[in-house]
C-alpha positions as YAML, in Angstrom:
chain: A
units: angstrom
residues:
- id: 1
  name: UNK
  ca: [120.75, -9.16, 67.00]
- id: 2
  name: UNK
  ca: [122.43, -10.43, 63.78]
- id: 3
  name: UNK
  ca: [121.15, -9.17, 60.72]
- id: 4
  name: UNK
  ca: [118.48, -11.93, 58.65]
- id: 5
  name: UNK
  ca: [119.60, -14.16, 56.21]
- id: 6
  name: UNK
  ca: [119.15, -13.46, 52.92]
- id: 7
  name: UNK
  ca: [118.80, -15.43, 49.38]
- id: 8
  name: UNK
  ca: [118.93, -13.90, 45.62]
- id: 9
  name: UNK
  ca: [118.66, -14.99, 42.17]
- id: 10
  name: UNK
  ca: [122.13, -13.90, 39.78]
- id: 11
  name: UNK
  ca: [120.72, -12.23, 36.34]
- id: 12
  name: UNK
  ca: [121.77, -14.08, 33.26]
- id: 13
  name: UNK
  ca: [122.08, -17.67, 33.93]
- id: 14
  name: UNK
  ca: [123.76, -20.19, 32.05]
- id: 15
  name: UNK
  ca: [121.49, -21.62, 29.10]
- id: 16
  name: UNK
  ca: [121.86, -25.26, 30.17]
- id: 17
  name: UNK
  ca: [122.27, -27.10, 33.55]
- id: 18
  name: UNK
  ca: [125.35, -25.91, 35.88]
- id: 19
  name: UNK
  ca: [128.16, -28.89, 36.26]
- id: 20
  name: UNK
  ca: [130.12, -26.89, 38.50]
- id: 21
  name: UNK
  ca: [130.31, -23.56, 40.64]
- id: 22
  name: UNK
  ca: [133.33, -22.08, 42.45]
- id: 23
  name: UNK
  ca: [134.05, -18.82, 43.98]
- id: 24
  name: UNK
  ca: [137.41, -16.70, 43.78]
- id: 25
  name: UNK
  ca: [140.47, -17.40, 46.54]
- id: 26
  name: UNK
  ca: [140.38, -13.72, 47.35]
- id: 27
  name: UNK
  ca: [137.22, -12.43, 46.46]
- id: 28
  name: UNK
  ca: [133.65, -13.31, 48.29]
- id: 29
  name: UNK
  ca: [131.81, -12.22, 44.92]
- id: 30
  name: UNK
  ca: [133.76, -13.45, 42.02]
- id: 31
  name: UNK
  ca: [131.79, -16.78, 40.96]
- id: 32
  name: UNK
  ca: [132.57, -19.20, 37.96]
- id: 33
  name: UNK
  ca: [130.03, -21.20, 36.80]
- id: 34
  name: UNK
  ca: [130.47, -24.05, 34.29]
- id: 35
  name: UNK
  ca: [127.64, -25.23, 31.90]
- id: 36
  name: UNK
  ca: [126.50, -27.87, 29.53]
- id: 37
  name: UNK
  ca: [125.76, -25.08, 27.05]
- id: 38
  name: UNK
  ca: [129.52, -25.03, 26.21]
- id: 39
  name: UNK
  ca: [130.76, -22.08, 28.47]
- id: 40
  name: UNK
  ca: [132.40, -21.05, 31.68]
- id: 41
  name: UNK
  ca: [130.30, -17.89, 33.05]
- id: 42
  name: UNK
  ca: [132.16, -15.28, 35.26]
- id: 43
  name: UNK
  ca: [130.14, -13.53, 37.66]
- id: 44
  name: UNK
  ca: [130.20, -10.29, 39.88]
- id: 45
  name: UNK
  ca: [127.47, -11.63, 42.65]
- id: 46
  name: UNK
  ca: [126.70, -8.33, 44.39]
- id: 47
  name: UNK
  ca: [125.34, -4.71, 43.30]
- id: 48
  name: UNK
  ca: [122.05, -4.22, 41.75]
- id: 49
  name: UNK
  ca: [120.85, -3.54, 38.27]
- id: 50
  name: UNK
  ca: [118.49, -0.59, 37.85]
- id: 51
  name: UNK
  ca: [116.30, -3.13, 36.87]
- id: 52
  name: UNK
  ca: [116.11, -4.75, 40.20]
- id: 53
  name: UNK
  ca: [118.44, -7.62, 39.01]
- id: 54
  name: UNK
  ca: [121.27, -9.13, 41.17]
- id: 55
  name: UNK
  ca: [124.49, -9.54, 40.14]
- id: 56
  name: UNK
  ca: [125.90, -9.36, 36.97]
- id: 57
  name: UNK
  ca: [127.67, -11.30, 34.41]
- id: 58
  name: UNK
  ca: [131.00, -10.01, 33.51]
- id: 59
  name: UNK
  ca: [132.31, -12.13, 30.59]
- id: 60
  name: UNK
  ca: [131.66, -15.78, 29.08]
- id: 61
  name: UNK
  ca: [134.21, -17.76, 27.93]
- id: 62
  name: UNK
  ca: [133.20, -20.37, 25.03]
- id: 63
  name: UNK
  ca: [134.33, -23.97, 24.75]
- id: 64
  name: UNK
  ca: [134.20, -26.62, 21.71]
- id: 65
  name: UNK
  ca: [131.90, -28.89, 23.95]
- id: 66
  name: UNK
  ca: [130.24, -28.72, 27.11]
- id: 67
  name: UNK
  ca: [132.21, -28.32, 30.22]
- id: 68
  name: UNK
  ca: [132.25, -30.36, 32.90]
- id: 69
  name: UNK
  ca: [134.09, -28.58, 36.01]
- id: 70
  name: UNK
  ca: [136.20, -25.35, 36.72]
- id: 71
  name: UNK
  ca: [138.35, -24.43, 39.74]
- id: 72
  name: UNK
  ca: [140.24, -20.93, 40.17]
- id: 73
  name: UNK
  ca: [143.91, -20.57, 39.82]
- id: 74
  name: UNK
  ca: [146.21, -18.84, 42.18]
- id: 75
  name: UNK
  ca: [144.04, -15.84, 41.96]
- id: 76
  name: UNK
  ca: [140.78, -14.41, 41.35]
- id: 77
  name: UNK
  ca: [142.40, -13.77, 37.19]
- id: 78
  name: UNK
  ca: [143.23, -17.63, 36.80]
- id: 79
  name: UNK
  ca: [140.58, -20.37, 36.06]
- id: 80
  name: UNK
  ca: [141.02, -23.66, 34.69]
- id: 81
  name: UNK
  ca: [138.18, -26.21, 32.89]
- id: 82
  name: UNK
  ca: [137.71, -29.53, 31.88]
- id: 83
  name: UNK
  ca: [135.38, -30.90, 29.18]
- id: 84
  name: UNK
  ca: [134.03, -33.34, 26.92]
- id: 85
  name: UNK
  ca: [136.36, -32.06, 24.37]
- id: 86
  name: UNK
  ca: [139.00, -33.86, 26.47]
- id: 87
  name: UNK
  ca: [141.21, -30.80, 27.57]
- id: 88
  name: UNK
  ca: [142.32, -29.27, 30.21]
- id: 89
  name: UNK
  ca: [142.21, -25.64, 29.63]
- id: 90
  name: UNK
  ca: [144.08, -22.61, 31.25]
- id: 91
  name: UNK
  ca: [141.60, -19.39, 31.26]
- id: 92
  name: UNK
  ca: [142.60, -15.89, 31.78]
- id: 93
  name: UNK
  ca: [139.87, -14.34, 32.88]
- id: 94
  name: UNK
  ca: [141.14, -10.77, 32.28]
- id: 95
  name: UNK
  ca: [142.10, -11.28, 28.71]
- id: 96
  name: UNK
  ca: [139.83, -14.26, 27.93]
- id: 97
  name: UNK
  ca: [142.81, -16.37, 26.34]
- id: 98
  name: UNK
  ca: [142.49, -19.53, 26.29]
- id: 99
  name: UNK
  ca: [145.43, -22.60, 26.39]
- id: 100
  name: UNK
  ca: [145.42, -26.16, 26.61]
- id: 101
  name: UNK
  ca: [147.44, -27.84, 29.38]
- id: 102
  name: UNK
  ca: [146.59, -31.05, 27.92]
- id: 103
  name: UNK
  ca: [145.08, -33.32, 26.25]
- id: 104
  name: UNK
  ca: [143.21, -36.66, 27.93]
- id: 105
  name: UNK
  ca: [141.84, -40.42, 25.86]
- id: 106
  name: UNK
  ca: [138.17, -39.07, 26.91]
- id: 107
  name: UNK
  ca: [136.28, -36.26, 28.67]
- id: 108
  name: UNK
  ca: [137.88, -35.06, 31.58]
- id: 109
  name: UNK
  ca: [135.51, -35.26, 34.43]
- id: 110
  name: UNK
  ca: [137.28, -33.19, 37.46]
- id: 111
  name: UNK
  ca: [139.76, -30.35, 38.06]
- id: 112
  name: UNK
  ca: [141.54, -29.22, 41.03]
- id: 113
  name: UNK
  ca: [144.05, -26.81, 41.91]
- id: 114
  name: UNK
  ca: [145.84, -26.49, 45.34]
- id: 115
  name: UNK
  ca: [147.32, -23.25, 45.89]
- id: 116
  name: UNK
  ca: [149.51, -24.99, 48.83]
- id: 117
  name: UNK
  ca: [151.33, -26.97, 46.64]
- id: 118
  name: UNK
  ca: [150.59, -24.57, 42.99]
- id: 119
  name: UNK
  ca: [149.35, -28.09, 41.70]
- id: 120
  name: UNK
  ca: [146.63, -28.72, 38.57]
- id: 121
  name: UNK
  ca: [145.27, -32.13, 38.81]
- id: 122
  name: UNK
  ca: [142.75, -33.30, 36.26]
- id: 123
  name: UNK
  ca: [140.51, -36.74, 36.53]
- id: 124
  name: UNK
  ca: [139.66, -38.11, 32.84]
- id: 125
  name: UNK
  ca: [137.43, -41.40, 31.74]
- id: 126
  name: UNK
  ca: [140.10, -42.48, 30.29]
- id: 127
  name: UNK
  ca: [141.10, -43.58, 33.94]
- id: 128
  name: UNK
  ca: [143.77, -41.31, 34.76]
- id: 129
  name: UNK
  ca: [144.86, -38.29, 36.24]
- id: 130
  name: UNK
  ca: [146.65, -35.39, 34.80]
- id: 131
  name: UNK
  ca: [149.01, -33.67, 37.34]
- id: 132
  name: UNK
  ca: [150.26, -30.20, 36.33]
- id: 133
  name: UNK
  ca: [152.26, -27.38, 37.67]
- id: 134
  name: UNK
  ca: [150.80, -24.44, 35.41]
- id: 135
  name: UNK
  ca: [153.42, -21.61, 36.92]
- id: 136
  name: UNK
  ca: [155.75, -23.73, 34.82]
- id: 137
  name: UNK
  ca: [154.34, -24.59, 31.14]
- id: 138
  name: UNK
  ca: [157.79, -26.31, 30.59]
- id: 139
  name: UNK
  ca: [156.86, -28.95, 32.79]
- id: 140
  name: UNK
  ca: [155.30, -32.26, 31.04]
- id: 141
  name: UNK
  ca: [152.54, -33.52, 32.90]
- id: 142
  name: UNK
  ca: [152.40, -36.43, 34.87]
- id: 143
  name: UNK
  ca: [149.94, -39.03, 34.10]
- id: 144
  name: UNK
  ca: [148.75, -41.49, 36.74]
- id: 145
  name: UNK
  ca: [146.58, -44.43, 35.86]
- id: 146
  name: UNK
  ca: [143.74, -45.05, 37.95]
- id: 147
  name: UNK
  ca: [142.10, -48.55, 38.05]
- id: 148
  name: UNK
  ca: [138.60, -46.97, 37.52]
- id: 149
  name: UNK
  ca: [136.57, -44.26, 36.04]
- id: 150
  name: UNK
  ca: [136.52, -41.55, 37.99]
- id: 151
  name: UNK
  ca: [133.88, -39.40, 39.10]
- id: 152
  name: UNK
  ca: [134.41, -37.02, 42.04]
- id: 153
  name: UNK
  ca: [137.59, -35.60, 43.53]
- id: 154
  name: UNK
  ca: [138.58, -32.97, 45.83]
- id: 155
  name: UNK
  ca: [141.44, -31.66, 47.58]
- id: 156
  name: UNK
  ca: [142.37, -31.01, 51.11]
- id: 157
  name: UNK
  ca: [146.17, -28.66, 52.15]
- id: 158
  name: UNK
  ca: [147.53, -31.45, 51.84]
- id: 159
  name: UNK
  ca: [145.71, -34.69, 49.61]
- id: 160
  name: UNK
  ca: [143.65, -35.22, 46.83]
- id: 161
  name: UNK
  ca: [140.94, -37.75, 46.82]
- id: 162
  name: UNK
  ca: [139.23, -39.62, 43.70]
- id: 163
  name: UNK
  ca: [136.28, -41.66, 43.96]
- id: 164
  name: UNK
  ca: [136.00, -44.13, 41.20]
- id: 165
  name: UNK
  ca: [134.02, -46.42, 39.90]
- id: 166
  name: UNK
  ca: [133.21, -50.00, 41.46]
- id: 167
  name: UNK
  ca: [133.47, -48.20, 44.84]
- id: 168
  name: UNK
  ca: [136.88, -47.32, 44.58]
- id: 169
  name: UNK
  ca: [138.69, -44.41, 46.43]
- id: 170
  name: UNK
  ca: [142.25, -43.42, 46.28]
- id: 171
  name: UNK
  ca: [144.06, -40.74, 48.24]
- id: 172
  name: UNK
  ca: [147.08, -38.51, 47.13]
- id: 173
  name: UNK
  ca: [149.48, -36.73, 49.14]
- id: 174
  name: UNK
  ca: [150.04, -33.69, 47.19]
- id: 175
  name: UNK
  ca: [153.72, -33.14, 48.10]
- id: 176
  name: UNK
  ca: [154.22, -36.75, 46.41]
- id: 177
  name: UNK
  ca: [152.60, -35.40, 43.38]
- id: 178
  name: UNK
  ca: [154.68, -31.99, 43.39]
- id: 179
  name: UNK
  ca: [157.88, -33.99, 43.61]
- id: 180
  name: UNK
  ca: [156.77, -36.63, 40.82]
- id: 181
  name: UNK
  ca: [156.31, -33.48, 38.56]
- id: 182
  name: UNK
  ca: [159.54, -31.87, 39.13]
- id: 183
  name: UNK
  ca: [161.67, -35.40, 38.96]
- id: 184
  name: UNK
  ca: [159.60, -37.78, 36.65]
- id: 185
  name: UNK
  ca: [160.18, -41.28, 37.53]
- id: 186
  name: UNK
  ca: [159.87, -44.36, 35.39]
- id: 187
  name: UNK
  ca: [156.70, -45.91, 37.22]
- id: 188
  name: UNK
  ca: [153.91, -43.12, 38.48]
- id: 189
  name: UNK
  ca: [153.64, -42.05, 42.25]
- id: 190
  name: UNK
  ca: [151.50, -44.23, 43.70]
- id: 191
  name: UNK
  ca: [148.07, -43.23, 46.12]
- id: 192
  name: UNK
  ca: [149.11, -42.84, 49.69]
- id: 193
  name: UNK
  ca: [145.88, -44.91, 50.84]
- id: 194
  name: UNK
  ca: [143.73, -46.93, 48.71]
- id: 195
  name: UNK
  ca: [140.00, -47.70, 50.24]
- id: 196
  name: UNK
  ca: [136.51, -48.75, 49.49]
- id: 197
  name: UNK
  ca: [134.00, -46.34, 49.65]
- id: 198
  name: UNK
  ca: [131.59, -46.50, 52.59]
- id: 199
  name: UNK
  ca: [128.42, -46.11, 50.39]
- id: 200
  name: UNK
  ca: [127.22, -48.87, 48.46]
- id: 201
  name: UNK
  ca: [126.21, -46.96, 45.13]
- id: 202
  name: UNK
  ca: [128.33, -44.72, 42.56]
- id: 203
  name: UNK
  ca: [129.87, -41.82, 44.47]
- id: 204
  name: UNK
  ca: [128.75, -38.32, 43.10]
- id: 205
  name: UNK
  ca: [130.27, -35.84, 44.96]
- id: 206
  name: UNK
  ca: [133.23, -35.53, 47.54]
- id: 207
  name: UNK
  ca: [134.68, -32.75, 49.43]
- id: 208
  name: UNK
  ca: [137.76, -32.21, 51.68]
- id: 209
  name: UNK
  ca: [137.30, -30.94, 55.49]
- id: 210
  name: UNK
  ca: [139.49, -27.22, 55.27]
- id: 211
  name: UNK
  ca: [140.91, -28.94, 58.30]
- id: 212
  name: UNK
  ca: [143.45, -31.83, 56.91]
- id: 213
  name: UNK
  ca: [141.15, -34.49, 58.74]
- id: 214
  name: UNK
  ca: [138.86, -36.13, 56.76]
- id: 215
  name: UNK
  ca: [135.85, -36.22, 53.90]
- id: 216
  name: UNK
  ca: [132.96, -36.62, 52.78]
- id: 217
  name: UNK
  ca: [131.47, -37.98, 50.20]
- id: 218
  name: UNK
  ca: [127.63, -38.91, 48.43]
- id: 219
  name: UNK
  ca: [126.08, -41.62, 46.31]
- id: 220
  name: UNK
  ca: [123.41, -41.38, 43.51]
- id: 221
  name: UNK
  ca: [121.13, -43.43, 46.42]
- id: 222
  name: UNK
  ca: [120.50, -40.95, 49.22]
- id: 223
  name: UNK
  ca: [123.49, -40.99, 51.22]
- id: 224
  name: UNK
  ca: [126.44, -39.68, 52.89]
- id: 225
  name: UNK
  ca: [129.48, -40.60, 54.08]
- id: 226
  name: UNK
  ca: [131.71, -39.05, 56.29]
- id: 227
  name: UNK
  ca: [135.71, -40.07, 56.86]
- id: 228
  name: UNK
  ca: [138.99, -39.44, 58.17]
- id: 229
  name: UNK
  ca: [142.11, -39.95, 56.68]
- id: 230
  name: UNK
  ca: [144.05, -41.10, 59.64]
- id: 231
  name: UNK
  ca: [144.42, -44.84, 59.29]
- id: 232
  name: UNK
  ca: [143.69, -45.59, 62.98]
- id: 233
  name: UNK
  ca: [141.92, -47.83, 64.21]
- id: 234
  name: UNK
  ca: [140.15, -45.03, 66.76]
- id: 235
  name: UNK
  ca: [139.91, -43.15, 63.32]
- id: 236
  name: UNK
  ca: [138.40, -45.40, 61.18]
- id: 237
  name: UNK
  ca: [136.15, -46.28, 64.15]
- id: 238
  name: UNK
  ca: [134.45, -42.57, 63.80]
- id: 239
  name: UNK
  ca: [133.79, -42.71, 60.17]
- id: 240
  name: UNK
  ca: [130.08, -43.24, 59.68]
- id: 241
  name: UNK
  ca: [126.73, -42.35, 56.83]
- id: 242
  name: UNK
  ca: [123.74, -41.40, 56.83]
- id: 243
  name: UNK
  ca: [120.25, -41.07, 54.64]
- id: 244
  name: UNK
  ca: [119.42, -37.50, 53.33]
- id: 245
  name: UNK
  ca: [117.42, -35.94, 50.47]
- id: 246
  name: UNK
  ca: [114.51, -38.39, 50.44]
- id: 247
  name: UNK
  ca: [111.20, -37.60, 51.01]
- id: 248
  name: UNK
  ca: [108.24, -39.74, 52.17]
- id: 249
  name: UNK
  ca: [105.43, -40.17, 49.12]
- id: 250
  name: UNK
  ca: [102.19, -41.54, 49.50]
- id: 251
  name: UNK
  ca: [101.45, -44.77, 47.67]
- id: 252
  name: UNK
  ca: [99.15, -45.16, 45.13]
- id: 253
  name: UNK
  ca: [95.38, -46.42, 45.58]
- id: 254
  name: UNK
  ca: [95.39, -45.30, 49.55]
- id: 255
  name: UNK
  ca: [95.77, -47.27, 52.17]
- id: 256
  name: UNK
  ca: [97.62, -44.54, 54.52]
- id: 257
  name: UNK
  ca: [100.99, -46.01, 53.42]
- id: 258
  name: UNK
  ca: [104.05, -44.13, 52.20]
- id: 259
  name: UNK
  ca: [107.28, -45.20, 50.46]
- id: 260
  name: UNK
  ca: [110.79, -43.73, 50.75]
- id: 261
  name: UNK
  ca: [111.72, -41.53, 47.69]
- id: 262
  name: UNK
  ca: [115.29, -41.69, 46.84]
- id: 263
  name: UNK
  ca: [117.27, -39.08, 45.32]
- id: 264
  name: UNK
  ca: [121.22, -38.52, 44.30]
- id: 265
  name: UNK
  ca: [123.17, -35.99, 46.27]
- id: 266
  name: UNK
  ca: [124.51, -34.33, 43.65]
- id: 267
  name: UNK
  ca: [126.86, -32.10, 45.69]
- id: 268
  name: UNK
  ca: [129.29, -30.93, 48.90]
- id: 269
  name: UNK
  ca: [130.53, -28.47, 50.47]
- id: 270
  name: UNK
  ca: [132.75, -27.91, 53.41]
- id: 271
  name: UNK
  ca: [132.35, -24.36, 54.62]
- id: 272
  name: UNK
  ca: [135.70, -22.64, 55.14]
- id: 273
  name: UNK
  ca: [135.70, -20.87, 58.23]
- id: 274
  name: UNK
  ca: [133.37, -23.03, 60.35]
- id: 275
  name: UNK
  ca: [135.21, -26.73, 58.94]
- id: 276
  name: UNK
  ca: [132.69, -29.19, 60.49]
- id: 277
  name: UNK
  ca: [130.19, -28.05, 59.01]
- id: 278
  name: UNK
  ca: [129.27, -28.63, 55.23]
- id: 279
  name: UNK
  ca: [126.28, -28.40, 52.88]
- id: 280
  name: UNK
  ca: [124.79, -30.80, 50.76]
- id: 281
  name: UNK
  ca: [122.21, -30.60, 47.79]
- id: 282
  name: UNK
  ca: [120.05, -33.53, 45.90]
- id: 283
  name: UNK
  ca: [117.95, -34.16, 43.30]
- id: 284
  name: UNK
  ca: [115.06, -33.23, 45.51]
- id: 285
  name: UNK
  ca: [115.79, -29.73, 45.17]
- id: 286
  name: UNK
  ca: [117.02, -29.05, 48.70]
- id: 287
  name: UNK
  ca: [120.06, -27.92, 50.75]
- id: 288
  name: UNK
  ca: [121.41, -28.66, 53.88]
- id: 289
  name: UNK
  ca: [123.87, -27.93, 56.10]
- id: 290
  name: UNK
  ca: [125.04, -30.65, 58.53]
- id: 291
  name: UNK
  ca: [127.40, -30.71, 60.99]
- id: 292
  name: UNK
  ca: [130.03, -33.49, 60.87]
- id: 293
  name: UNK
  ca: [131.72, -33.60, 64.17]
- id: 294
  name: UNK
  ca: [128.30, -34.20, 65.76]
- id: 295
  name: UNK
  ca: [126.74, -35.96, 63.16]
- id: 296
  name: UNK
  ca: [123.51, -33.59, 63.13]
- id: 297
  name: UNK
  ca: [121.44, -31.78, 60.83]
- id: 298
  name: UNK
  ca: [121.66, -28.18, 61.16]
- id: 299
  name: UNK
  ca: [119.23, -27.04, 59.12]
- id: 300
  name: UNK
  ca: [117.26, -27.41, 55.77]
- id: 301
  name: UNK
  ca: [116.53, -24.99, 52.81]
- id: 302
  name: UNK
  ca: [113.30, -23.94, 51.37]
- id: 303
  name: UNK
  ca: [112.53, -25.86, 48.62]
- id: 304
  name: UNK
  ca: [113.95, -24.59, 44.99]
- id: 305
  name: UNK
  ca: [112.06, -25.62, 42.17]
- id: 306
  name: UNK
  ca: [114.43, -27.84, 40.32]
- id: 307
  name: UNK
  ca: [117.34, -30.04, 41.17]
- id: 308
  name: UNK
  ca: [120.23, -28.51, 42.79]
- id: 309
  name: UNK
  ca: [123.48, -29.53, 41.02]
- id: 310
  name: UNK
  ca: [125.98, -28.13, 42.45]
- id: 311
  name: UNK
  ca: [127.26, -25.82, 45.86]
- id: 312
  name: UNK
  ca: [129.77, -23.76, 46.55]
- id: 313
  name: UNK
  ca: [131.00, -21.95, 49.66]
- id: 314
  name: UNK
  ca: [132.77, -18.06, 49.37]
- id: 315
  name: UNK
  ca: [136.14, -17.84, 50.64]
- id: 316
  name: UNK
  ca: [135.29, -16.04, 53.76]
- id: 317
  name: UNK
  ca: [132.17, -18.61, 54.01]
- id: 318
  name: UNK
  ca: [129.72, -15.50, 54.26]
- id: 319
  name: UNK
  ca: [127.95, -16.67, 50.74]
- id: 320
  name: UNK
  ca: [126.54, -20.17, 49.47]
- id: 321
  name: UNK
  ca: [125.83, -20.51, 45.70]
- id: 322
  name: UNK
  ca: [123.64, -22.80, 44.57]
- id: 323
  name: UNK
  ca: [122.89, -24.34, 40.85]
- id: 324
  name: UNK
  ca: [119.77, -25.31, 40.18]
- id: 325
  name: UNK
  ca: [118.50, -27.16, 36.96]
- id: 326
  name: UNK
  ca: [116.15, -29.72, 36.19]
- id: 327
  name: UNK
  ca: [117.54, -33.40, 37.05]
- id: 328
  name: UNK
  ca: [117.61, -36.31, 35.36]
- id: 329
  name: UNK
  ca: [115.14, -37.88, 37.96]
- id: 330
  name: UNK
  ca: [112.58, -37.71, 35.94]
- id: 331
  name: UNK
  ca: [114.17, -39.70, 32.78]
- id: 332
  name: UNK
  ca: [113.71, -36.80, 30.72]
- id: 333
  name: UNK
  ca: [114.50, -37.83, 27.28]
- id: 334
  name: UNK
  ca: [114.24, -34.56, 25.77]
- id: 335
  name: UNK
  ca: [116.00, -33.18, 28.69]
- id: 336
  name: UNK
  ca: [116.54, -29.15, 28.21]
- id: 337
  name: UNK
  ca: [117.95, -27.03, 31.54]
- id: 338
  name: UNK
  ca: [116.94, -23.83, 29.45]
- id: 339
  name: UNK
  ca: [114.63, -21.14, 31.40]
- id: 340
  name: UNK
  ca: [114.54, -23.32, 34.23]
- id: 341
  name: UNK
  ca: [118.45, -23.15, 35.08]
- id: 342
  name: UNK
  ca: [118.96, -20.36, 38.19]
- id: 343
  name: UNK
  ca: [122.24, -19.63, 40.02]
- id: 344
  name: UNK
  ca: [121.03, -18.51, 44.06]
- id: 345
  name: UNK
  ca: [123.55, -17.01, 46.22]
- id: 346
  name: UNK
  ca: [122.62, -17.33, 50.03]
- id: 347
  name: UNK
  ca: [124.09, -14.41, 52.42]
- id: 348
  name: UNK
  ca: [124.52, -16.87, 55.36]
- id: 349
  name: UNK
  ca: [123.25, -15.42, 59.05]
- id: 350
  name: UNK
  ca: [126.29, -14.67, 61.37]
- id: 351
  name: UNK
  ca: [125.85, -18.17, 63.08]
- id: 352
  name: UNK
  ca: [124.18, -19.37, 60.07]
- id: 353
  name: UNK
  ca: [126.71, -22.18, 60.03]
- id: 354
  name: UNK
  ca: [128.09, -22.14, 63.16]
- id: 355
  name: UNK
  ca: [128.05, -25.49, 64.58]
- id: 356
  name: UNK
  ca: [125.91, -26.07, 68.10]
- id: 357
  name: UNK
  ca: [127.87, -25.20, 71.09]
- id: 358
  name: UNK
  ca: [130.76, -23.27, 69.13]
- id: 359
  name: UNK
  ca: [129.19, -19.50, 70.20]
- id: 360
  name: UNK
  ca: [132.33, -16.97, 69.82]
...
């Protein structure tokens, strides 16, 4: 019988509420953790503290305002964030030295780095992308306008997806982008397909299928979408949504009648060993794991106590980390993540994520 599941709590949280989490390319417990409080936290996410703590936190590395995402390099010693400072920062997370890559017109909302293609590419509101090679500081970055603000990206082997405002999504093809940074050209490559997102509202979250064959992505109203990038017509036929992370409330004064409770889905993850499967978490402080092939839900998460911000799946897929800090459901005008903001990390059961009717 396979061992249980288990879930723990990492000491020393960040101060404020998590914007991103993302776990080392070649190590299951090396976990970076980017915070509103102005710093990137590293973390070592197993051993034990004689105090009975989990984890532990190996180094912080400061920023000049708070920071919005952060992605590993090439390795587990390479880490790169973007901020409301504007720039796109290089971390060595050995020596702690820190160097700009570039500059953006506003805060730079996204960054991603492929390791197929040794590509940086950062989203800004100022409504463009930033596409860098950082193995070779002599090359200028390429800029790329987009026609919206963006908001979410990802990136498969082989494309990079940005979901914009107005419902806007434009896909990449990575090779393009390689070859526009080693040969500049006078106009900037263009998006390899240009489509409307499936859900109505603003997009929060997308992530790539490990597979090449699709995405998802989630709105601020309840939903899901799910797509492929083949341009098909038996393709596009397949792509679909769904609700998720709502939950039924009673109405006031009686009556036996409920109403529908809508939260954002704040995050997504594609699990990288099992690739239909991939978990999502909202601002009703759930997660859940779904499987996208056969459009089911394959299970839900106890309850945390706040909002869960963001996910992220270990390399080898064998660990989930999840951010949790208070939302702004609530309208919280004097909004403060501090003492309530908790980093989980979820040991995941051998077919934990194993979609139905894949047994080994």
């Amino acid at each position: 019988m396979a061992p249980p599941a288990t879930q723990f709590e990492l000491a020393q949280p960040p101060n404020d509420a998590i914007s991103a989490l993302a776990f080392a390319p070649d190590s299951p417990s090396r976990l970076l953790a980017a915070s509103w409080d102005k710093n990137v936290y590293l973390y070592e996410t197993l051993g034990n503290s004689d105090d009975g703590s989990h984890g532990s936190l190996l180094r912080t590395f400061e920023h000049r305002a708070p920071v919005m995402d952060v992605c590993f390099g090439a390795d587990g010693n390479e880490a790169f964030s973007a901020g409301l400072d504007w720039q796109v920062r290089r971390i060595d997370l050995e020596t702690g030295d820190q160097t700009t890559l570039s500059k953006h017109g506003a805060a730079v909302r996204r960054v991603v780095y492929s390791r197929e293609h040794s590509l940086l590419i950062s989203a800004s509101w100022d409504s463009t992308l930033h596409i860098h090679n950082p193995s070779d500081p002599s090359l200028s970055p390429v800029t790329v306008p987009l026609p919206g603000k963006p908001h979410a990206m990802a990136a498969s082997p082989s494309k990079v997806i940005v979901a914009m405002t107005s419902r806007l999504v434009h896909i990449y093809d990575l090779a393009a982008l390689s070859d526009a940074l080693a040969s500049p050209a006078a106009s900037p490559p263009q998006p390899w397909q240009q489509r409307e997102s499936s859900l109505k509202f603003l997009t929060r979250a997308v992530a790539a299928m490990p597979s090449d064959a699709g995405y998802a992505t989630s709105s601020i109203e309840g939903r899901v979408a799910v797509e492929w990038f083949d341009a098909s017509a038996e393709s596009q036929a397949r792509k679909y949504a769904f609700k998720c992370h709502r939950q039924q409330q009673a109405t006031e004064g009686g009556g036996g009648g409920s109403t529908d409770v809508v939260y954002p889905v704040n995050a997504l993850a594609f699990h990288p060993v099992h690739g239909s499967t991939f978990a999502s978490g909202g601002g009703d402080a759930t997660v859940a794991l779904w499987d996208a092939e056969a459009k089911r839900r394959m299970k839900v998460y106890q309850k945390f106590a706040d909002s869960v911000a963001a996910l992220a799946f270990s390399a080898d897929g064998r660990y989930l980390a999840v951010g949790v800090c208070p939302g702004f459901e609530t309208g919280m005008e004097d909004y403060s993540g501090e003492g309530r903001t908790k980093i989980f990390i979820r040991e995941l059961g051998e077919n934990e994520a194993l979609p139905k009717g894949k047994g080994k």
